[in-house]
DRENDO-1510 file (C-alpha; in Angstrom, 1 decimal, always signed):
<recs>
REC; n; res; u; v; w
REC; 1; UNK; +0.0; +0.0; +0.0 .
REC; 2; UNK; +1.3; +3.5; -0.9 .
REC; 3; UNK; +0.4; +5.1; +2.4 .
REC; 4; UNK; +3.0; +2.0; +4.4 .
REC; 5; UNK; +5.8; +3.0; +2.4 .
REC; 6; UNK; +5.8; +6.9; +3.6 .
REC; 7; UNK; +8.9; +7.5; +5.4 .
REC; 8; UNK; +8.9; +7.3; +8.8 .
REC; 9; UNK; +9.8; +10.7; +9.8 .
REC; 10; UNK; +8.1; +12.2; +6.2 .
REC; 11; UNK; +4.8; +13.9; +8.0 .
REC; 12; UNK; +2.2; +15.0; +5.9 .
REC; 13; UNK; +0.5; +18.1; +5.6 .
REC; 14; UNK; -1.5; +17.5; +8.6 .
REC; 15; UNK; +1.6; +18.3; +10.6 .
REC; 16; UNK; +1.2; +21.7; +10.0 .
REC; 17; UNK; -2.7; +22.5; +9.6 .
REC; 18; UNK; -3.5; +24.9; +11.9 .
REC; 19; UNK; -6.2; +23.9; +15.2 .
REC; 20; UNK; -9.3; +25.9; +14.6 .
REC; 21; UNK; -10.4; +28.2; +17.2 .
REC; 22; UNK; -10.5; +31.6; +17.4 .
REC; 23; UNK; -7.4; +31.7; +20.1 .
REC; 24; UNK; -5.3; +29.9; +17.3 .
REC; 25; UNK; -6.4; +31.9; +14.5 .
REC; 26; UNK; -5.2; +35.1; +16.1 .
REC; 27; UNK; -1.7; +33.5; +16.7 .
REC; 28; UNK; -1.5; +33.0; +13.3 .
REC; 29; UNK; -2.8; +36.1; +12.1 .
REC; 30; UNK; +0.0; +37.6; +14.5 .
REC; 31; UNK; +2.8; +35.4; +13.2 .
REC; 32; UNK; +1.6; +36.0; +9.6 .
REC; 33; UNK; +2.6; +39.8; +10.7 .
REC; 34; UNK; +5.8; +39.7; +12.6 .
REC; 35; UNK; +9.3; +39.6; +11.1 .
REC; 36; UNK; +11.9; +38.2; +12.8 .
REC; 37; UNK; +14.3; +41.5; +13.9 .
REC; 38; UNK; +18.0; +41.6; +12.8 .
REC; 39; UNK; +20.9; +41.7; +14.9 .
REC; 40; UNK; +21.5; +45.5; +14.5 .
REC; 41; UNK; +17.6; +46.6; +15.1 .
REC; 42; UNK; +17.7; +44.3; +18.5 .
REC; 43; UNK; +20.6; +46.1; +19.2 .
REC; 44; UNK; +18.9; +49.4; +18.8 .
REC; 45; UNK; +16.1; +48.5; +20.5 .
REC; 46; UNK; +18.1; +47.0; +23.8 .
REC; 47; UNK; +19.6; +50.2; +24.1 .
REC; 48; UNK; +16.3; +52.5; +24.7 .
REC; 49; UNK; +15.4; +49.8; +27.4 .
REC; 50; UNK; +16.5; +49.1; +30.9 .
REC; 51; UNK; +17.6; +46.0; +32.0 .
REC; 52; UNK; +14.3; +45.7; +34.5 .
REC; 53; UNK; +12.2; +46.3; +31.6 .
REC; 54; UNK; +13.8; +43.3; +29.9 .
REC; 55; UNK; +13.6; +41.4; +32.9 .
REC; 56; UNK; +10.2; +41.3; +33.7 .
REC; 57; UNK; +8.9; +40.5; +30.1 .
REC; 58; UNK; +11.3; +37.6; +30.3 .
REC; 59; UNK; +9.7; +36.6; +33.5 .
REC; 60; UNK; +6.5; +37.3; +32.1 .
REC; 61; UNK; +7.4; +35.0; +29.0 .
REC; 62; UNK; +8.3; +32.3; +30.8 .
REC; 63; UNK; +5.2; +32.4; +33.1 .
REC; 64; UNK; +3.0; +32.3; +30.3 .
REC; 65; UNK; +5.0; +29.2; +28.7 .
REC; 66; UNK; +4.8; +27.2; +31.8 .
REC; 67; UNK; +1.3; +27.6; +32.2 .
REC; 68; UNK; +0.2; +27.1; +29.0 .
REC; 69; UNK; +2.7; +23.7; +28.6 .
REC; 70; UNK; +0.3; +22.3; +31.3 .
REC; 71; UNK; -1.7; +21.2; +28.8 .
REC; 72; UNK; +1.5; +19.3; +26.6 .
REC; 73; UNK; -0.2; +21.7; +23.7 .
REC; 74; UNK; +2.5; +23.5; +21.7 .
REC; 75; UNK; +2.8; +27.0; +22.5 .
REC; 76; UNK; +2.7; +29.4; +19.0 .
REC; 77; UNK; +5.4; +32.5; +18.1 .
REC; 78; UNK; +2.0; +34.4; +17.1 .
REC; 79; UNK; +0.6; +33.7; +20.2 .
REC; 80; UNK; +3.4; +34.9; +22.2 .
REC; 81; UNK; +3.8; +38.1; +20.5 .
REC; 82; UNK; +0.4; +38.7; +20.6 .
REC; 83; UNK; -0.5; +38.2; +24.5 .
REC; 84; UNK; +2.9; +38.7; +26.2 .
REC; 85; UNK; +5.9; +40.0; +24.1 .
REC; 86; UNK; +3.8; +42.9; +22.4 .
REC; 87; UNK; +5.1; +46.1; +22.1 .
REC; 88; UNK; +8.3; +44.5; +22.8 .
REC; 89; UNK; +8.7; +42.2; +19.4 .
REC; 90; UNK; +11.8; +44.5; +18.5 .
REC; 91; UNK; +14.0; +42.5; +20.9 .
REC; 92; UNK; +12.3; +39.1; +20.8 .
REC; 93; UNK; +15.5; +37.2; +19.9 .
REC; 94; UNK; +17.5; +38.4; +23.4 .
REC; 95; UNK; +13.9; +37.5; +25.3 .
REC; 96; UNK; +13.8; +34.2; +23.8 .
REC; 97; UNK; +17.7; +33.5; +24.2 .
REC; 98; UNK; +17.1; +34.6; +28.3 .
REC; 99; UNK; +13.8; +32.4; +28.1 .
REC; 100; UNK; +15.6; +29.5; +27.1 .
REC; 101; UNK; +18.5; +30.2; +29.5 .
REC; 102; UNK; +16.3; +30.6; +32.9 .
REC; 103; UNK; +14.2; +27.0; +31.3 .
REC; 104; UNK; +17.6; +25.4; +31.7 .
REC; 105; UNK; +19.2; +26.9; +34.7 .
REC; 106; UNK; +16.1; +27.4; +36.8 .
REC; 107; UNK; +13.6; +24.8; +36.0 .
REC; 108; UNK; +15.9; +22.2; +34.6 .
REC; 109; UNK; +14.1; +22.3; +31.2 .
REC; 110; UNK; +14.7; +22.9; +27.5 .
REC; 111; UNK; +12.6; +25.2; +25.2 .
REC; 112; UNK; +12.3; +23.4; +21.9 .
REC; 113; UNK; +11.0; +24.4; +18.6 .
REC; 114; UNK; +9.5; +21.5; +17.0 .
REC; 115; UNK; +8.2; +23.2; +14.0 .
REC; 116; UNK; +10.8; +26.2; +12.8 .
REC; 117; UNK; +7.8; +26.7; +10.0 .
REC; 118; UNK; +4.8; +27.2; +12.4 .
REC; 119; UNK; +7.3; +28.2; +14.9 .
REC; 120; UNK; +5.8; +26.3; +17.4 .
REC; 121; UNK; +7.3; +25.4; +21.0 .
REC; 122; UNK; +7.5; +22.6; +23.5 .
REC; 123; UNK; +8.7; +22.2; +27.5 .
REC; 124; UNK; +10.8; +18.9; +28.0 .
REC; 125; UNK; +12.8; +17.8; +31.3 .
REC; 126; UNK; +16.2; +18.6; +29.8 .
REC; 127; UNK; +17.7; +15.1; +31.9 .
REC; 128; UNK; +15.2; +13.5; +30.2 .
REC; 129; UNK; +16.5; +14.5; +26.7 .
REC; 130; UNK; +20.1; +13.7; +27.9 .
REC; 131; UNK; +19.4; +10.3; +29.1 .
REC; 132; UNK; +17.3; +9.6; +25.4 .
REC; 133; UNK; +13.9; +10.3; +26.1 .
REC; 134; UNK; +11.0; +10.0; +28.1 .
REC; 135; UNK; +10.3; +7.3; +30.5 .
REC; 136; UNK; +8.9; +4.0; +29.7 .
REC; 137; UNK; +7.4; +4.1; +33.0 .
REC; 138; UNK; +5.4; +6.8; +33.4 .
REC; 139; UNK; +2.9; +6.9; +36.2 .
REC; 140; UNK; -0.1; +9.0; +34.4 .
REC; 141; UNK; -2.1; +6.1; +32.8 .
REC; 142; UNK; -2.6; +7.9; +29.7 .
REC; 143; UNK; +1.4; +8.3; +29.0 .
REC; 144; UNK; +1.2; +4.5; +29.1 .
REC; 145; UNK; -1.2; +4.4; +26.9 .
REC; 146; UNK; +0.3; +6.4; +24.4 .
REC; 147; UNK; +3.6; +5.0; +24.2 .
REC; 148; UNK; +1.8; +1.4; +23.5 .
REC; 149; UNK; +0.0; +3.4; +20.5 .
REC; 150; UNK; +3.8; +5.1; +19.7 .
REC; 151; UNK; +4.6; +1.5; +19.7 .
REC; 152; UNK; +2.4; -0.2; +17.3 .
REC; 153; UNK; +2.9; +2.6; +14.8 .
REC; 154; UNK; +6.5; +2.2; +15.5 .
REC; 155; UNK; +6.0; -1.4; +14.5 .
REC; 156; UNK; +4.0; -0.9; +11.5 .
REC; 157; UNK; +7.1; +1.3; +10.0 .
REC; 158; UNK; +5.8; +4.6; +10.9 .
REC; 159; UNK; +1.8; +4.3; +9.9 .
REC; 160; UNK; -0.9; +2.3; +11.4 .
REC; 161; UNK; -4.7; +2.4; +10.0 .
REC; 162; UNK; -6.7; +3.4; +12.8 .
REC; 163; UNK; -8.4; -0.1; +12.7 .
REC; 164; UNK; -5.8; -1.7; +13.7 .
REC; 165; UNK; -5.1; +0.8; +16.5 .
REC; 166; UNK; -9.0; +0.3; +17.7 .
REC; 167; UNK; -8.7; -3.7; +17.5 .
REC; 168; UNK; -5.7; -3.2; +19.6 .
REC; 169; UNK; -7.3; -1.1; +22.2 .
REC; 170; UNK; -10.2; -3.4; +22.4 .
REC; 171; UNK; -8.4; -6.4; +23.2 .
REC; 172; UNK; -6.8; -4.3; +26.2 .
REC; 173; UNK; -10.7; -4.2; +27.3 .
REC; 174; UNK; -10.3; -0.3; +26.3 .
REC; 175; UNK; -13.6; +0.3; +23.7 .
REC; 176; UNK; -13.0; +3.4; +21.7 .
REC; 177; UNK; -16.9; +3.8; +21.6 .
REC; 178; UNK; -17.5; +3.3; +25.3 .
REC; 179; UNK; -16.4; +5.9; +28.3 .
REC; 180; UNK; -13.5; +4.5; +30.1 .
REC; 181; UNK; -13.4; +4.5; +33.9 .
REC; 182; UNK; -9.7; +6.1; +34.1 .
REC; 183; UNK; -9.5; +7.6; +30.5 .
REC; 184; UNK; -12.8; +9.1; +29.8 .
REC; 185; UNK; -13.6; +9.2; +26.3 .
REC; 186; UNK; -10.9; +7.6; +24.4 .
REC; 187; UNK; -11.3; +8.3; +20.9 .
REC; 188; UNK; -11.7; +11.7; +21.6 .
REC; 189; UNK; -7.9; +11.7; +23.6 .
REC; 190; UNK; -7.0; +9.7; +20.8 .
REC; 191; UNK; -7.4; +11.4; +17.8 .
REC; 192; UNK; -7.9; +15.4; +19.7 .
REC; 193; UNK; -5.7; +15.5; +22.7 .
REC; 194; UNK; -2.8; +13.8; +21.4 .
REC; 195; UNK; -3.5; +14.9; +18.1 .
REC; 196; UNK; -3.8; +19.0; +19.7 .
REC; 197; UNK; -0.4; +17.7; +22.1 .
REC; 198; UNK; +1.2; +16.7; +18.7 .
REC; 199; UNK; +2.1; +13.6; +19.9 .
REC; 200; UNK; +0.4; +11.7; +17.0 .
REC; 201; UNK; -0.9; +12.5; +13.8 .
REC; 202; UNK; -4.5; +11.4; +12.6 .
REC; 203; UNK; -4.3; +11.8; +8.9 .
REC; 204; UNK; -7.2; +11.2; +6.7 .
REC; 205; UNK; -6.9; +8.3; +3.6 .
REC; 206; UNK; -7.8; +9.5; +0.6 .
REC; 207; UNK; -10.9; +7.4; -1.3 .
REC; 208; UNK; -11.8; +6.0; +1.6 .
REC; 209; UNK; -15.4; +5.8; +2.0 .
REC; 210; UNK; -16.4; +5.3; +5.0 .
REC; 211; UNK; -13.8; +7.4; +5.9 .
REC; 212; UNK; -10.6; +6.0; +7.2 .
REC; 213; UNK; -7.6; +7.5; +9.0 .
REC; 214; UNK; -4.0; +6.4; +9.5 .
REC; 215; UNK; -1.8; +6.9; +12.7 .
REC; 216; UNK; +1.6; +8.5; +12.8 .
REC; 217; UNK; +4.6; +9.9; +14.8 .
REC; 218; UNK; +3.8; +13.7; +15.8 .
REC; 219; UNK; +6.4; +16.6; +16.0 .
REC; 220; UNK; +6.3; +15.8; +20.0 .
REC; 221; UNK; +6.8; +12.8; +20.4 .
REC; 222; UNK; +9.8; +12.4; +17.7 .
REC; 223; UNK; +11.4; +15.1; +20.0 .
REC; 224; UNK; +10.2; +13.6; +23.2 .
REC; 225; UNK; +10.7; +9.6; +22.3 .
REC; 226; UNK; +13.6; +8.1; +21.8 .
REC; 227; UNK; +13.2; +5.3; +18.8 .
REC; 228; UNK; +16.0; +3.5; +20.0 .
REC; 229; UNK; +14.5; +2.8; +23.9 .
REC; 230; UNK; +10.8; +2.3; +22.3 .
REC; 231; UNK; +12.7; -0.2; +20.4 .
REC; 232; UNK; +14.8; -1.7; +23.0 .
REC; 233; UNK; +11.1; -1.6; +25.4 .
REC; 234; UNK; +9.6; -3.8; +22.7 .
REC; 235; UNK; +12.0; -6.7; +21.8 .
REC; 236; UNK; +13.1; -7.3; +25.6 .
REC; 237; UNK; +11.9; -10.7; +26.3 .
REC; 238; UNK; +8.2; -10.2; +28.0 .
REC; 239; UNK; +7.4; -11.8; +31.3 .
REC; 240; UNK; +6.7; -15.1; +30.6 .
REC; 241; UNK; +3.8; -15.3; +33.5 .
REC; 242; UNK; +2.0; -12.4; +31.8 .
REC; 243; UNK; +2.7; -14.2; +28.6 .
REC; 244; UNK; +0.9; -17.6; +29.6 .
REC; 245; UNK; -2.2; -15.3; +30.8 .
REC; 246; UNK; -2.3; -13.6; +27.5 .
REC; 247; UNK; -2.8; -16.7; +25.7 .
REC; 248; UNK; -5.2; -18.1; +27.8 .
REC; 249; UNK; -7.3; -15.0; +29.3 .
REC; 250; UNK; -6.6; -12.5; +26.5 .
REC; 251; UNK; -7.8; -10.0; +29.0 .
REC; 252; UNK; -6.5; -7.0; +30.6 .
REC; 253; UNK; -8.9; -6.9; +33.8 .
REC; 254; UNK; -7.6; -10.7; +34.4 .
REC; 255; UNK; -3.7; -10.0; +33.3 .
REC; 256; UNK; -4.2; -6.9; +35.8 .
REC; 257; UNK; -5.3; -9.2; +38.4 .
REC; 258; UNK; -2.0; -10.6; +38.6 .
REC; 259; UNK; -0.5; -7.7; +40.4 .
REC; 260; UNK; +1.8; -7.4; +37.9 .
REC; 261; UNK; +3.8; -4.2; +37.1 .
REC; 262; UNK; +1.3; -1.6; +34.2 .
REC; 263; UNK; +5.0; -1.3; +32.5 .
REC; 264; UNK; +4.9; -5.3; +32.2 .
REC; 265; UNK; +1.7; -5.3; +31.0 .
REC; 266; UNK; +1.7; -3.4; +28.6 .
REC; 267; UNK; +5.3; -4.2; +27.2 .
REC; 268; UNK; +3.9; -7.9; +27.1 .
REC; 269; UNK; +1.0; -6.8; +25.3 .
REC; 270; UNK; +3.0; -5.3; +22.4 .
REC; 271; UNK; +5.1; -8.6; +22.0 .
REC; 272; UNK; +1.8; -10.7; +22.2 .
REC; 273; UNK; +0.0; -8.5; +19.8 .
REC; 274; UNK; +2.7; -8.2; +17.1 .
REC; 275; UNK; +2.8; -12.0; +17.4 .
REC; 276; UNK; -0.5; -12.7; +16.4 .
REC; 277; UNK; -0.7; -10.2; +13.5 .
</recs>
């Protein structure tokens, strides 16, 4: 099939279509406007300001970042410009550079771009992208859940039908129709809040009718991820305890039951699933 030969870091065009909402389309109607300032006119600029001045914007910058990163929903240049920077888009570039610096000396964290043509920014723990990644073992249920998704698109070289994603969920006792007890509505976090976090990409198949949708990598998580753990995390041999339930329960409540680690589960899962299909 065409669309399982697309390069596994090639994103399509749904990468950079814009969320709708008013909020975003006033960021990009700012960014559309602003021009990045040379070296010369932030010069010129720095020098009819005081150092407080320059200060408290940058404070003010990264107070708005690390609010709005609560979310794990890139921040946007336009939106920046147009809610805290302002009047003082002349000397972005030095307010940037200083946000940056007090992310990594303060909080331990690195500003990213993850999109240099949207211009659009990301938190992560700056250990984290030292040691290769995030975790494996996240506590918040739906990290886990999204790196066995990263998985099985990791798997499928790079692009997984949403089928397969759904059959997979289902067999975890997680229906994508139903609302979960721990994850709420799971399509929707699926294919909106990942989608919105940029963790994933939910990209349409053309002549496709009903309508059908493939899953990809997202800017996020190709930043966030490392390929190379993900890949060790997936061919470590599984437990063989889990293993023997899978084959004859094939059911999360019951492999749960076994008081076995979620990280177990779930890595046992992906090893059992790729097995059978």
């Amino acid at each position: 099939m065409l669309q399982n030969k697309r390069s596994f870091n090639t994103h399509s065009s749904s990468a950079n279509k814009k969320p709708s909402g008013t909020a975003g389309a006033a960021g990009e109607d700012e960014d559309a406007t602003f021009t990045q300032p040379t070296s010369s006119q932030v010069e010129r600029s720095l020098k009819k300001l005081l150092p407080g001045q320059i200060d408290q914007k940058t404070a003010d910058v990264v107070e708005y970042i690390l609010v709005k990163d609560q979310k794990k929903i890139p921040i946007r240049r336009g939106d920046l410009v147009k809610h805290v920077i302002k009047e003082y888009r002349n000397v972005y570039p030095e307010i940037m550079k200083r946000v940056a610096h007090t992310f990594e000396e303060v909080f331990g964290l690195k500003l990213v771009n993850i999109d240099t043509k949207n211009q659009l920014y990301i938190l992560i723990n700056k250990f984290e992208a030292i040691a290769g990644g995030l975790s494996f073992s996240s506590p918040d249920p739906k990290m886990g859940l999204l790196f066995v998704i990263l998985s099985v698109i990791f798997m499928k070289r790079g692009v997984a039908k949403e089928g397969l994603i759904w059959s997979m969920l289902g067999r975890l006792s997680i229906d994508p129709a139903k609302r979960h007890e721990k994850f709420g509505d799971v399509k929707k976090m699926v294919t909106d809040e990942f989608v919105r976090q940029r963790y994933i990409e939910y990209v349409p198949i053309p002549h496709t009718d009903p309508p059908e949708h493939n899953f990809l990598w997202g800017l996020r998580a190709n930043v966030e991820v490392s390929k190379a753990k993900l890949l060790q995390f997936v061919a470590e041999p599984p437990d063989p305890r889990l293993l023997f339930s899978l084959f004859f329960f094939f059911s999360f409540t019951q492999i749960t039951s076994l008081k076995l680690g979620q990280g177990h589960v779930y890595h046992c899962y992906i090893t059992f699933f790729f097995f059978l299909f």
